[in-house]
C-alpha positions in Angstrom: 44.4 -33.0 56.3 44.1 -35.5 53.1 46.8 -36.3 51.4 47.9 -33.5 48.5 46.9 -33.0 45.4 50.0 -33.6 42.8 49.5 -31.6 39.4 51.1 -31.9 36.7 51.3 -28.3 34.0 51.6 -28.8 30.1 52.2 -25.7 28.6 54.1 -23.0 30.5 53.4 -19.8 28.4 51.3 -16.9 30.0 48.8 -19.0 31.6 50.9 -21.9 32.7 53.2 -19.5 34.7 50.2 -17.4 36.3 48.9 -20.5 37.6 52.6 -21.7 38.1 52.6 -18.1 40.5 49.2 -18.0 41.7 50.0 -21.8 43.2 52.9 -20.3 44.7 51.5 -17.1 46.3 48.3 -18.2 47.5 49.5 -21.7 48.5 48.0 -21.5 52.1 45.3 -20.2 51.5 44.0 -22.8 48.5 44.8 -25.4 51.1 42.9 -24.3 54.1 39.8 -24.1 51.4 40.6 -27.2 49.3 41.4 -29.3 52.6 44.5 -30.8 50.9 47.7 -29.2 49.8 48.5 -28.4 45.7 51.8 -29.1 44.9 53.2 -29.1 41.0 55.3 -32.1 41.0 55.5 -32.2 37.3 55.8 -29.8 34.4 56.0 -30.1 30.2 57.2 -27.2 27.9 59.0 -26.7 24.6 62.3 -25.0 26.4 63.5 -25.9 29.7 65.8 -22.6 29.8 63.7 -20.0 29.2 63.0 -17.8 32.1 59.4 -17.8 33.1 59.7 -15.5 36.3 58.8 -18.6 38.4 60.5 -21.1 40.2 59.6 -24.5 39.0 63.1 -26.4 39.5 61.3 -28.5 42.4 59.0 -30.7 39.5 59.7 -33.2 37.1 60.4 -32.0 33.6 59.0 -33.8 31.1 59.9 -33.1 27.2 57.0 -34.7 26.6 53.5 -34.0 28.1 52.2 -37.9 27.2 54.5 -38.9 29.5 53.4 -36.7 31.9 50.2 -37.7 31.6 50.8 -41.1 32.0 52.9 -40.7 34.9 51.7 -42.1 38.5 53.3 -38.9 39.6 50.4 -36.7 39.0 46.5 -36.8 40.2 45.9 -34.5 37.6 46.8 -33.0 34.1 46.6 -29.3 33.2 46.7 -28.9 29.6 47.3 -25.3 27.8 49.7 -26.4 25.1 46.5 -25.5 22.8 45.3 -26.9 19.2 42.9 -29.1 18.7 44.9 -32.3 17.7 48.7 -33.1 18.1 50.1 -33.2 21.6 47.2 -31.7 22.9 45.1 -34.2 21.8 47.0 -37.3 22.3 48.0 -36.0 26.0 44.6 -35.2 27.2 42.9 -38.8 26.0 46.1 -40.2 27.7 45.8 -38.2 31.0 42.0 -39.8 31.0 42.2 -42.8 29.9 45.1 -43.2 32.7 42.3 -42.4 35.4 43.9 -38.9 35.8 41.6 -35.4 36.3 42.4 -33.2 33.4 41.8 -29.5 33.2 42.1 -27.4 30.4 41.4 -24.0 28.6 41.6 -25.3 25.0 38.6 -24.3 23.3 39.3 -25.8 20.0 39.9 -29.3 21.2 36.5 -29.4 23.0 34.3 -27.7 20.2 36.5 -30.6 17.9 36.4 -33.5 20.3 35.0 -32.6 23.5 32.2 -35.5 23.2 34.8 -38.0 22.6 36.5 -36.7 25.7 34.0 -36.4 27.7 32.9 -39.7 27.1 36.3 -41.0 28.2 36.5 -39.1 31.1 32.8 -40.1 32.6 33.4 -44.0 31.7 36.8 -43.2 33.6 35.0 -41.9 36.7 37.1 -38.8 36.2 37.2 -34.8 36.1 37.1 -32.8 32.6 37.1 -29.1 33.8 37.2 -26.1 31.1 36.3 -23.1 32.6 38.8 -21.2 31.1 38.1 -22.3 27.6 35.6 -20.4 27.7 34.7 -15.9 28.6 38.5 -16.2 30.5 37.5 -15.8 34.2 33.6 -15.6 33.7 31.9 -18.7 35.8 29.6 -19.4 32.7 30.5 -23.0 32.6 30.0 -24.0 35.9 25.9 -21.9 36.0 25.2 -24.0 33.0 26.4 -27.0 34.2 25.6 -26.8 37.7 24.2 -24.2 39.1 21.1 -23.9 36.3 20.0 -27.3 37.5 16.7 -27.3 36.6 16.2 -24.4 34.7 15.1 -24.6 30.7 17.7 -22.4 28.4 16.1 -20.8 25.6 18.7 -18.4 24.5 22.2 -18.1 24.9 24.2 -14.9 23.8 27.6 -12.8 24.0 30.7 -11.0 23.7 33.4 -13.9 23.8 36.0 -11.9 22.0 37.7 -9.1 23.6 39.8 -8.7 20.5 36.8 -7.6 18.2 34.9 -6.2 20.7 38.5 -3.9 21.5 38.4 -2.8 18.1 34.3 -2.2 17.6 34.7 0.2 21.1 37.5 2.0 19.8 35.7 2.6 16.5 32.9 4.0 18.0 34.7 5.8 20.6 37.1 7.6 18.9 36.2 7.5 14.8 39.4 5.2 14.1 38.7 2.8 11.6 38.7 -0.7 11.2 42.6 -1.0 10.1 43.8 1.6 12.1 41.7 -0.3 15.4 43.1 -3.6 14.5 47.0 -2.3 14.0 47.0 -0.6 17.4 44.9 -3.8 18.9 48.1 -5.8 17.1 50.5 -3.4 18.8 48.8 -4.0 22.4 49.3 -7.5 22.3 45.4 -7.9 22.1 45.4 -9.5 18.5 47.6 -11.8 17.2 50.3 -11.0 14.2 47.5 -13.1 12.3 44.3 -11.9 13.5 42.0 -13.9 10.9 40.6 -16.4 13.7 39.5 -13.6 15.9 38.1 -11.0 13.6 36.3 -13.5 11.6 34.6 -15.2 14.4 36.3 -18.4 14.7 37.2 -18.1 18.2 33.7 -17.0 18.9 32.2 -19.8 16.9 34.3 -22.6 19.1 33.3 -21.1 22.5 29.7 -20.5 21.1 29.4 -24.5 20.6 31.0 -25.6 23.6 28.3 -23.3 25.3 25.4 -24.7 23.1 26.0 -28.5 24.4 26.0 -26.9 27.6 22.6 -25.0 27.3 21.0 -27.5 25.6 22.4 -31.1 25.9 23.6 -31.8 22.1 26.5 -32.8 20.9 29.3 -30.3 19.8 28.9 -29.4 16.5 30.6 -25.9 15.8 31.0 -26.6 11.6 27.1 -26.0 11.9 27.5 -22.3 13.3 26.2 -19.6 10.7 30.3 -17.3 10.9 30.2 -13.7 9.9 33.6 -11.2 11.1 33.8 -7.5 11.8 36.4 -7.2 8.8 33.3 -5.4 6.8 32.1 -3.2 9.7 32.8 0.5 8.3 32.9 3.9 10.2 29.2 4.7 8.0 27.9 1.4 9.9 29.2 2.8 13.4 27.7 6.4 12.7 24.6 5.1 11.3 24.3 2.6 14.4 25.0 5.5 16.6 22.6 7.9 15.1 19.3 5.1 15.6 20.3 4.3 19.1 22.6 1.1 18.9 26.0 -0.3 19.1 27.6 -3.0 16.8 29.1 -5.9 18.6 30.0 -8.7 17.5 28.0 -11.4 19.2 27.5 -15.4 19.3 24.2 -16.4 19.6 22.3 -19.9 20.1 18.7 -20.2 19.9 16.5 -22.9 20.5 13.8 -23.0 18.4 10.9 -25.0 16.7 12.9 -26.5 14.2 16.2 -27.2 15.9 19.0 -25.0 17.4 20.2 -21.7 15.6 24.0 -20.9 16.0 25.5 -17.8 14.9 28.4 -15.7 15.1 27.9 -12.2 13.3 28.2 -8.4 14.0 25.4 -7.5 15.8 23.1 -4.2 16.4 22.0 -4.2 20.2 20.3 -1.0 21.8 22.5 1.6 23.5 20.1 1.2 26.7 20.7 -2.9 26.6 23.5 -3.9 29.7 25.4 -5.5 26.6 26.0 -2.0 24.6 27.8 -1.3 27.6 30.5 -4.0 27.4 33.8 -2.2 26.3 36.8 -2.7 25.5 38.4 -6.5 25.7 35.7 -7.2 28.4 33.9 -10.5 27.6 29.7 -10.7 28.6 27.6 -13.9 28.4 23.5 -13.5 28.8 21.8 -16.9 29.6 17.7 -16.9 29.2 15.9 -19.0 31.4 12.4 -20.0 32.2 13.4 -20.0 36.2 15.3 -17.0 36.4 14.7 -14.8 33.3 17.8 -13.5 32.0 21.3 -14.0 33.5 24.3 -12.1 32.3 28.0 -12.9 33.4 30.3 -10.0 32.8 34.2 -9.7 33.1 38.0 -10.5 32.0 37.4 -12.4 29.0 41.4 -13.4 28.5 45.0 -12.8 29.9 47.2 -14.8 31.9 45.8 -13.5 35.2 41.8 -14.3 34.6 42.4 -17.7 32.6 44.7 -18.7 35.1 42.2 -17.8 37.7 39.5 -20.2 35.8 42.3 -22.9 36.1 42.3 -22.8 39.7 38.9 -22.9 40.4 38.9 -26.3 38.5 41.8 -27.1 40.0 40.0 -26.0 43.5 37.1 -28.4 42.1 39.3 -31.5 42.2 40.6 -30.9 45.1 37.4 -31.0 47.2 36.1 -33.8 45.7 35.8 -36.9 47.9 37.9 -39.9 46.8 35.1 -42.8 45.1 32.4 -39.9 45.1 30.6 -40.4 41.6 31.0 -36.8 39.3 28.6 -35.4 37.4 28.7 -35.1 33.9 31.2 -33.2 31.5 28.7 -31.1 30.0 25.8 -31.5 32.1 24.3 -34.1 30.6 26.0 -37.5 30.1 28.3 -37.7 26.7 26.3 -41.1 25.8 23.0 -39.4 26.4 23.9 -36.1 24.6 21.0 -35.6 21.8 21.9 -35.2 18.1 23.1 -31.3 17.2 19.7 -30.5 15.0 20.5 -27.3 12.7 18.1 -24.6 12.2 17.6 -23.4 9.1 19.9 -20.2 9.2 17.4 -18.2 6.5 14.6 -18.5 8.6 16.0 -16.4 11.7 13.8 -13.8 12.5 14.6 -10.5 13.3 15.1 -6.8 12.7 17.8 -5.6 10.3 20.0 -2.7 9.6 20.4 -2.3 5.6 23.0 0.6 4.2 22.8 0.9 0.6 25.0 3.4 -1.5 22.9 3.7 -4.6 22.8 5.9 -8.1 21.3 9.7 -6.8 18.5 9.5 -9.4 15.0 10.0 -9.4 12.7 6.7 -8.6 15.2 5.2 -6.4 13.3 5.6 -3.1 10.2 4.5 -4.5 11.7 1.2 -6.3 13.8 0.3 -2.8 10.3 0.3 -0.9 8.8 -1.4 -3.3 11.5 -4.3 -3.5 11.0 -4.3 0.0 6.9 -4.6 -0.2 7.2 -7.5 -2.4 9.1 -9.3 -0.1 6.6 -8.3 2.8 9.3 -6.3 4.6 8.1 -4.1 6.8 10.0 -0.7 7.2 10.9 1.0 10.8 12.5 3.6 8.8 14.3 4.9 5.8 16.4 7.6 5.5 18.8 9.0 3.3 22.5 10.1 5.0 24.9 12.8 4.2 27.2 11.7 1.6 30.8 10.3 3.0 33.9 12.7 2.4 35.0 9.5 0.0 31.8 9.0 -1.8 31.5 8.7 -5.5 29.5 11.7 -6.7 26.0 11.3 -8.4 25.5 8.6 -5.4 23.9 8.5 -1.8 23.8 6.8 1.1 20.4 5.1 2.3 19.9 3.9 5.2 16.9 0.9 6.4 15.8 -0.1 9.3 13.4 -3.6 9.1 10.7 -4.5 11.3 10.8 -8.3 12.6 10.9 -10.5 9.4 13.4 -13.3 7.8 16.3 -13.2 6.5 15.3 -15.5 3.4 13.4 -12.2 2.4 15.7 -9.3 3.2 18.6 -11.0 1.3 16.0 -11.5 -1.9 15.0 -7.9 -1.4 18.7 -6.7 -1.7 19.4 -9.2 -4.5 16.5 -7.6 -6.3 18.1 -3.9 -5.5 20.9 -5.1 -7.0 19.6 -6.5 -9.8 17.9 -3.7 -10.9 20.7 -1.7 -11.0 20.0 0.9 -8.3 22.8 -0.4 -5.9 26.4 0.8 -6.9 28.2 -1.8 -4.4 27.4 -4.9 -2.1 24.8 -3.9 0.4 25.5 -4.1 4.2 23.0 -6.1 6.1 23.1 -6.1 10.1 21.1 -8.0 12.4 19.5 -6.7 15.5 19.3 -8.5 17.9 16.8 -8.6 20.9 19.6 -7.9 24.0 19.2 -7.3 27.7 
């Protein structure tokens, strides 16, 4: 039996103690598959007192984590004190540039300086593992980063927020609206007392880049990510989506494409028949399209202490069967130093179908002059109907509803502008993407 593996834990909130437990309860078992034994011989937290349900009193405390990281009593350094600078920061570079493995499930520090990392990690002939910084328990960093060897990525696409995707079920499901979904989401403990960087995609956004490196071997750039929230999805968008045979998710997206990569975080129309319609409640999905194996979709726990801790061990598992000297592949697949230049897609030039709802002036001509705003813009209508009014509705107005064939968006959004300008339109429009989904 080789000698153990001696980890050191920053960060003892949910996650921290379910790995702090899942160590302790399945102790024998990790070692008779790791080979070696993993023992915590360190810890770092804001309060020493405060009961976490686990015993711990057998490690090290350290007020603070860049000591621990620099101590030569750890092999390696768990980090999930989150944020992408501050301690986090400073204790992960230290943890690598000390020669020690680091795992971590801090999505914003690697969609803000994950290349930098990486780059100090693989020039220290060391471990940078983040499976749970990404889909919770969902193995979608290790099948782009190993087991899609050899396979070309043309698309990457999914549900990476269980908190939107909670409220967008519950909406549909039961006729709540947005508020009402987010309040109980709030209550549940599956939103935050501030919700703003999960309903209005930032979480997505930094998982969706992290992702795009992976898939396609550029540097990290998530403040080139097209970011739309749910905040503007209404009950009328749900119904309407219903009624044509979709679901509205909020999805990120990365396409390759001829003139660079296309990232985007947005609510999304996808077909009730697609696998994806049929991700519920705080589940988390990723779809990977590939020239090998067509499409792959990895489905599951997308958060919690249980299924991020889960994606800690397994990276912890990782290190542990790795054979001392053995040279490790790189951080995200391809080395940091040979990681291509992030080239941006002109966002206006995605093409697709789209959902319009207008509420416009009930007045004769208006049909005819929507069509033909559309025509001029050679925007091709799949349908166009006009809806029952909404119990709330203004009177002398109605509700129209359009469905696009494949065309840009440079020319739906100068269609709508050119609704609106002629004065048919009594408020903003509500534009949808539909997206092609498996």
């Amino acid at each position: 039996m080789s000698e153990a593996l001696r980890v050191g834990i920053a960060g003892l909130g949910t996650v921290g103690a379910s790995v702090l437990k899942i160590l302790r309860d399945k102790g024998e078992m990790l070692t008779r598959q790791c080979g070696k034994e993993i023992i915590v011989t360190a810890v770092s937290a804001r309060d020493p007192k405060r009961d976490r349900g686990v015993d711990f009193s057998s490690a090290t405390w350290f007020d603070d984590p860049v000591a621990m990281a620099k101590s030569n009593n750890i092999d390696v350094f768990i980090e999930l004190i989150g944020g992408d600078e501050g301690p986090a920061r400073t204790a992960v570079e230290a943890a690598l540039r000390s020669g020690r493995h680091v795992v971590t499930a801090n999505k914003a520090l690697l969609a803000k300086h994950g290349v930098s990392l990486a780059k100090i990690a693989e020039d220290k002939g060391v471990l940078l593992n983040f499976e749970a910084a990404v889909a919770g328990g969902i193995p979608v960093i290790k099948a782009l980063r190993e087991s899609l060897t050899g396979n070309t990525v043309s698309r990457v696409y999914g549900i990476m927020n269980g908190t939107c995707n909670y409220i967008l079920t519950r909406m549909w499901d039961e006729g709540i609206s947005f508020e009402d979904c987010l309040a109980d989401a709030q209550r549940l403990g599956y939103a935050e007392a501030d919700p703003t960087f999960d309903i209005e995609g930032n979480d997505t956004a930094h998982k969706l880049a992290i992702l795009t490196s992976l898939a396609f071997g550029t540097q990290i750039s998530a403040d080139d990510i097209y970011l739309e929230g749910i905040s503007n999805i209404s009950l009328a968008d749900i119904r309407a989506a219903d009624d044509l045979g979709y679901r509205i998710k909020l999805l990120g997206v990365a396409l390759k494409t001829d003139s660079g990569i296309e990232q985007r975080v947005h609510p999304t129309m996808v077909p009730v028949e697609s696998v994806i319609a049929q991700v519920h409640g705080v589940t988390n999905a990723v779809a990977i399209e590939t020239d090998l194996l067509g499409e792959l979709l990895l489905s599951g726990p997308g958060a919690g202490g249980a299924a991020t801790a889960s994606a800690v061990i397994g990276d912890l598992a990782d290190i542990a069967k790795s054979r001392p000297g053995f040279q490790h592949g790189p951080v995200f697949g391809t080395p940091a130093k040979a990681l291509a230049p992030y080239k941006r897609a002109r966002m206006r030039a995605h093409e697709g179908g789209y959902f319009i709802r207008l509420t416009v002036h009930d007045r004769a001509g208006v049909f005819a002059a929507i069509a033909k705003r559309m025509a001029d813009n050679d925007i091709s209508l799949e349908s166009i109907v006009q809806r029952q009014s909404a119990d709330n509705q203004p009177e002398a107005t109605k509700t129209v509803i359009l469905v696009t064939h494949e065309t840009t968006e440079a020319a739906v959004k100068k269609a709508l502008e050119g609704i609106v300008k002629d004065g048919h339109a009594t408020d903003k429009p509500q534009m949808i993407r539909i997206e092609r989904a498996g």
